[in-house]
C-alpha positions as CSV (number, residue, x, y, z in Angstrom):
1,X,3.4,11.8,4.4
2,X,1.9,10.8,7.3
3,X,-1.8,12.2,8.9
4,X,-3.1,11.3,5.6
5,X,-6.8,11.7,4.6
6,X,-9.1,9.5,6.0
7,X,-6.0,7.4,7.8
8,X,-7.5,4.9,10.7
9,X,-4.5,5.2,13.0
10,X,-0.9,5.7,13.0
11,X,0.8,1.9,12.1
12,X,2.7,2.2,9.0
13,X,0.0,0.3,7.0
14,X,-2.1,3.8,7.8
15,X,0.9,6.0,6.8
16,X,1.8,6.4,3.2
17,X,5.3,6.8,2.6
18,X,8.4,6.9,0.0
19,X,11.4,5.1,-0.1
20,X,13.9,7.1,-2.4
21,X,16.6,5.0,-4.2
22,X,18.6,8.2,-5.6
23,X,21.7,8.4,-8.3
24,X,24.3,10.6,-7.8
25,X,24.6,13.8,-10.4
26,X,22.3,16.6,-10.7
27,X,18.6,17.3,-12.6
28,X,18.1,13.4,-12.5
29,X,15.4,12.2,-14.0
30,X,12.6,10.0,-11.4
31,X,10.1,7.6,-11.1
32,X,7.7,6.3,-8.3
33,X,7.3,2.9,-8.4
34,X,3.7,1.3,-7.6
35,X,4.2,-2.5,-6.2
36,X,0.8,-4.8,-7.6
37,X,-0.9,-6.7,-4.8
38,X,-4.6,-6.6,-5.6
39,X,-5.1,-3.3,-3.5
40,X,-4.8,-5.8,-0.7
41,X,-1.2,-5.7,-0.1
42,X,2.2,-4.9,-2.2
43,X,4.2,-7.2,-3.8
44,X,8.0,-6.8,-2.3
45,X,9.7,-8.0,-6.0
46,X,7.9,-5.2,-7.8
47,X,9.0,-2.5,-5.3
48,X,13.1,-2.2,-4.0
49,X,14.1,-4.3,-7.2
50,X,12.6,-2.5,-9.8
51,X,14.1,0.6,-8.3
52,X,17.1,-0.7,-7.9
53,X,17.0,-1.6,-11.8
54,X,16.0,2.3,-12.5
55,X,19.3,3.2,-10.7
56,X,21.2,1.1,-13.0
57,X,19.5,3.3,-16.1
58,X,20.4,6.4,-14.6
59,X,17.5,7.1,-13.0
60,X,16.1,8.0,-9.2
61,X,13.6,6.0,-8.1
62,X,11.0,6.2,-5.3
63,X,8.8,2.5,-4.0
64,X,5.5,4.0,-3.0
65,X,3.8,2.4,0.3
66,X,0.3,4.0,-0.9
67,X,-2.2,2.3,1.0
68,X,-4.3,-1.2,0.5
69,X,-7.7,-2.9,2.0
70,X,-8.8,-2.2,4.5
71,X,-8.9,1.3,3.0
72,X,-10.5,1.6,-0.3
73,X,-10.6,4.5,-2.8
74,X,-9.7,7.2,-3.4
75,X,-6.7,6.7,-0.5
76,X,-4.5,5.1,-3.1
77,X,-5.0,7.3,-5.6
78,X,-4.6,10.4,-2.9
79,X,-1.1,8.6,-2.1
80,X,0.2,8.1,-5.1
81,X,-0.8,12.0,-5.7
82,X,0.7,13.4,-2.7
83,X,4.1,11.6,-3.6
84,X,3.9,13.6,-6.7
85,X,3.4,16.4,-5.5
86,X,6.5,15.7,-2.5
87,X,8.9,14.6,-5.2
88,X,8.5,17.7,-7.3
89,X,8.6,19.7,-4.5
90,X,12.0,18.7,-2.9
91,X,13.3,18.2,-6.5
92,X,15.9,19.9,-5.6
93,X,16.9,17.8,-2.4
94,X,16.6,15.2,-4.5
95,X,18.8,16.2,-7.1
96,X,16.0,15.2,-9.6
97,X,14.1,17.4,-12.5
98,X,10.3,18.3,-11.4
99,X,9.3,18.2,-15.2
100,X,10.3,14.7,-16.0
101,X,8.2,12.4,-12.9
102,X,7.0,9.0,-13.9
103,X,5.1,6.5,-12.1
104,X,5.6,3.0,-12.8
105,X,3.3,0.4,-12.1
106,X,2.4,-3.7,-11.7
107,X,-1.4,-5.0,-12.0
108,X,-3.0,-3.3,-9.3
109,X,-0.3,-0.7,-9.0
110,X,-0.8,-0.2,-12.6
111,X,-4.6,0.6,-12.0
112,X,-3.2,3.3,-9.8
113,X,-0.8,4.5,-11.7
114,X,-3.3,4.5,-14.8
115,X,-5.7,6.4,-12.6
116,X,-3.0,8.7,-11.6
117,X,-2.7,9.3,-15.5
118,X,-5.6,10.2,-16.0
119,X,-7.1,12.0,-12.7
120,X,-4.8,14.8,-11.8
121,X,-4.7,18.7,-11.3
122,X,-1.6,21.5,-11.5
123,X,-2.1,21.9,-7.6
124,X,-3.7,24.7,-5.5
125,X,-1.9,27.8,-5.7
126,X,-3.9,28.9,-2.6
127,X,-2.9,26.1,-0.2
128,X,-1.7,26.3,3.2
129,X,0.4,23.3,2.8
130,X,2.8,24.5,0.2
131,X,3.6,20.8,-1.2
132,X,-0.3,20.9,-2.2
133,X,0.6,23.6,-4.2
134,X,2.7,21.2,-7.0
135,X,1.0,19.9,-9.7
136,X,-0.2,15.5,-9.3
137,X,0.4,14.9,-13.0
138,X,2.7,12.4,-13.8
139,X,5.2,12.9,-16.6
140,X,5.2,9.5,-18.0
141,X,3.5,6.5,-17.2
142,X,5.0,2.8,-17.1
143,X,1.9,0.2,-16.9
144,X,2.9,-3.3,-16.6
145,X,0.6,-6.2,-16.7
146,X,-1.7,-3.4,-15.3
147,X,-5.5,-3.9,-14.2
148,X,-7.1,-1.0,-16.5
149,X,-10.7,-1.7,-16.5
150,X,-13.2,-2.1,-13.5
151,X,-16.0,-3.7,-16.0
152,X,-16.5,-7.3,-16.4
153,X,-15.5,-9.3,-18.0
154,X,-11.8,-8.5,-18.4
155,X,-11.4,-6.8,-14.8
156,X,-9.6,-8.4,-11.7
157,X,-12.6,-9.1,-9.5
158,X,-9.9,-9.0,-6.5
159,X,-8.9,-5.7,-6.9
160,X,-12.2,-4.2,-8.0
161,X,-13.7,-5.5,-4.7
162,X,-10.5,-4.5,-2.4
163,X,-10.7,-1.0,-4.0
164,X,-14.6,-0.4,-4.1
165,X,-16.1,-3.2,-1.8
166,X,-18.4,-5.5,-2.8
167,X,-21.4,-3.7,-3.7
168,X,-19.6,-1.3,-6.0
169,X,-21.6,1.3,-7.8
170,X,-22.1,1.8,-11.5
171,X,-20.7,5.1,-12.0
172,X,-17.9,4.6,-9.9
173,X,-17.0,1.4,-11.3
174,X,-17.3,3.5,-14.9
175,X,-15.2,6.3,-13.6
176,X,-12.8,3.7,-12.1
177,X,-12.3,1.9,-15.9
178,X,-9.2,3.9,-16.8
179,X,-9.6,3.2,-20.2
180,X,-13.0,5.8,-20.4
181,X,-10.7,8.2,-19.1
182,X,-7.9,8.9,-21.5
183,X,-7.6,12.3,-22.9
184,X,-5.1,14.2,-25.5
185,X,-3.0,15.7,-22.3
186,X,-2.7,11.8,-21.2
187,X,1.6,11.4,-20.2
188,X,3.3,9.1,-23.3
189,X,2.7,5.7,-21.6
190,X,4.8,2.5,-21.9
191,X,2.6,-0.7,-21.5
192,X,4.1,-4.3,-21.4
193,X,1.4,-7.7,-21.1
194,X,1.8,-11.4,-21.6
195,X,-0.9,-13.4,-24.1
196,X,-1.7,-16.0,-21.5
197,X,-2.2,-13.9,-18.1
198,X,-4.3,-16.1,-16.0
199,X,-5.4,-13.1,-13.9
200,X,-5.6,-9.8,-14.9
201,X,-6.0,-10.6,-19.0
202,X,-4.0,-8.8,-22.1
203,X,-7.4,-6.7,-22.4
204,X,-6.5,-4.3,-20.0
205,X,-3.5,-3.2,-21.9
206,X,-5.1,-3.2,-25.2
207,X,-8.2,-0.8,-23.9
208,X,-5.9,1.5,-22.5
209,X,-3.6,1.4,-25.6
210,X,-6.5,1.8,-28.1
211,X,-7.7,4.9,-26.1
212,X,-4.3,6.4,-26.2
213,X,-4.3,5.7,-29.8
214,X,-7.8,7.2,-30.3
215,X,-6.6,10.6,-28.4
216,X,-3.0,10.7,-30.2
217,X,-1.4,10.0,-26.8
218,X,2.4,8.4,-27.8
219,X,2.7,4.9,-26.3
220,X,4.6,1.8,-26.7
221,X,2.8,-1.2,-26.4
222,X,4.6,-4.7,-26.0
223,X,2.4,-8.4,-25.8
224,X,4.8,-11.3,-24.8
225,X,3.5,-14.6,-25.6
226,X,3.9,-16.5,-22.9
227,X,4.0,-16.2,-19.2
228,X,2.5,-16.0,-15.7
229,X,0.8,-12.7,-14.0
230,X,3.3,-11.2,-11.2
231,X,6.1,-11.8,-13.0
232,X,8.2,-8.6,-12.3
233,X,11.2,-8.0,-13.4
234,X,10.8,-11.3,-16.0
235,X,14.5,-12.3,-15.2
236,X,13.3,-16.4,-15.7
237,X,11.6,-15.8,-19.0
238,X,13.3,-16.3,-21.5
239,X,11.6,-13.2,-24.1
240,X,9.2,-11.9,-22.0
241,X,12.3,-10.8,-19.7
242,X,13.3,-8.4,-22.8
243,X,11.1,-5.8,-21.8
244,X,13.1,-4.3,-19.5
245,X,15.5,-3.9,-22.6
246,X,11.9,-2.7,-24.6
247,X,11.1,-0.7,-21.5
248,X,15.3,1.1,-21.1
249,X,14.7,2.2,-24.8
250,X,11.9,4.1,-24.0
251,X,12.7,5.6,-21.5
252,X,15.9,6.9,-22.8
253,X,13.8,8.2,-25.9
254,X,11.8,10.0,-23.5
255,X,14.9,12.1,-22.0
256,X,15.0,9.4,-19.3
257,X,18.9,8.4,-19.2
């Protein structure tokens, strides 16, 4: 993926990438995992361990290295697209099936995967660059404790600055509320949230789940009482850390096993 739009140089923070974490057998089902991080970096817990904890489900998994501030939208949201698009097209390298690819993703990688969700196309028959041609929309989404909205005052003011600086525009910050942009063909969405986040509050999931409801969009919709934003895979809280269990169910019900 490198010589991506609008790139700055050639380090690897200016070169999306993705890190496959494949089972063995054939027509595997896949996810791309989006790490949280504000838009200002990637959190290292959400990334290699959550795909490792696909693998143990059954299914291939790719950590996304989309890119973070400096850059500001829409590079993140053309990364996460263009690793779409690759996955489906080397499908069968990968040993995966191009009709079942979700994204997955924490806080700010949830606001990307959300946007992903909900801003896509079926790819351009016409292009030169034959991976361009694959259609960007995701087959199931997988939000957890995800920054939805860009609007005060449930929004991460972190991210919202990272991604659209600080003087941020109306309309994009409107566009940039994922909840306004749910429609019917929105992917069946899993969402998971704890009561008490400090940082990115339980508002987020419950906009985006009451617009899927609103557009008959299947979703699953889990709020934990207690614990701390960032918490990943959960493993030290004792409840919350179910929803991996919650999260294995639905997947699995989804064709995802």
């Amino acid at each position: 993926m490198h010589g991506a739009p609008y790139a700055l140089g050639n380090a690897d923070e200016d070169c999306p990438a993705i890190t496959p974490y494949l089972v063995d057998g054939e027509d595997r089902p896949a996810v791309i995992v989006c790490p949280g991080g504000g838009y200002g970096g990637r959190a290292h817990h959400e990334g290699e361990p959550i795909a490792q904890w696909l693998n143990s489900l059954g299914i291939s998994a790719f950590v996304l290295r989309y890119r973070v501030a400096p850059y500001q939208y829409p590079c993140a949201l053309l990364d996460v697209q263009r690793a779409i698009r690759t996955v489906r097209f080397k499908s069968e390298m990968y040993r995966i099936n191009p009709n079942k690819i979700g994204i997955l993703g924490f806080s700010a990688g949830g606001h990307l995967v959300s946007n992903a969700g909900t801003s896509y196309d079926q790819g351009n028959e016409n292009a030169e660059d034959v991976v361009e041609r694959q259609s960007c929309r995701p087959d199931l989404l997988v939000l957890c404790y995800p920054v939805i909205t860009l609007k005060d005052p449930f929004t991460h003011e972190g991210s919202r600055e990272n991604l659209l600086g600080k003087e941020a525009k109306l309309d994009q910050i409107e566009q940039l509320s994922n909840e306004t942009q749910v429609t019917p063909d929105t992917p069946p969405t899993f969402l998971w949230h704890t009561a008490d986040d400090g940082a990115v509050p339980v508002e987020n999931s419950l906009l985006f789940a009451s617009a899927l409801s609103k557009h008959q969009v299947p979703f699953d919709l889990h709020v934990y009482t207690k614990g701390r934003h960032g918490l990943g895979l959960a493993e030290d809280e004792e409840h919350t850390k179910e929803w991996t269990a919650a999260c294995a169910s639905w997947l699995a019900f989804n064709g995802y096993k």
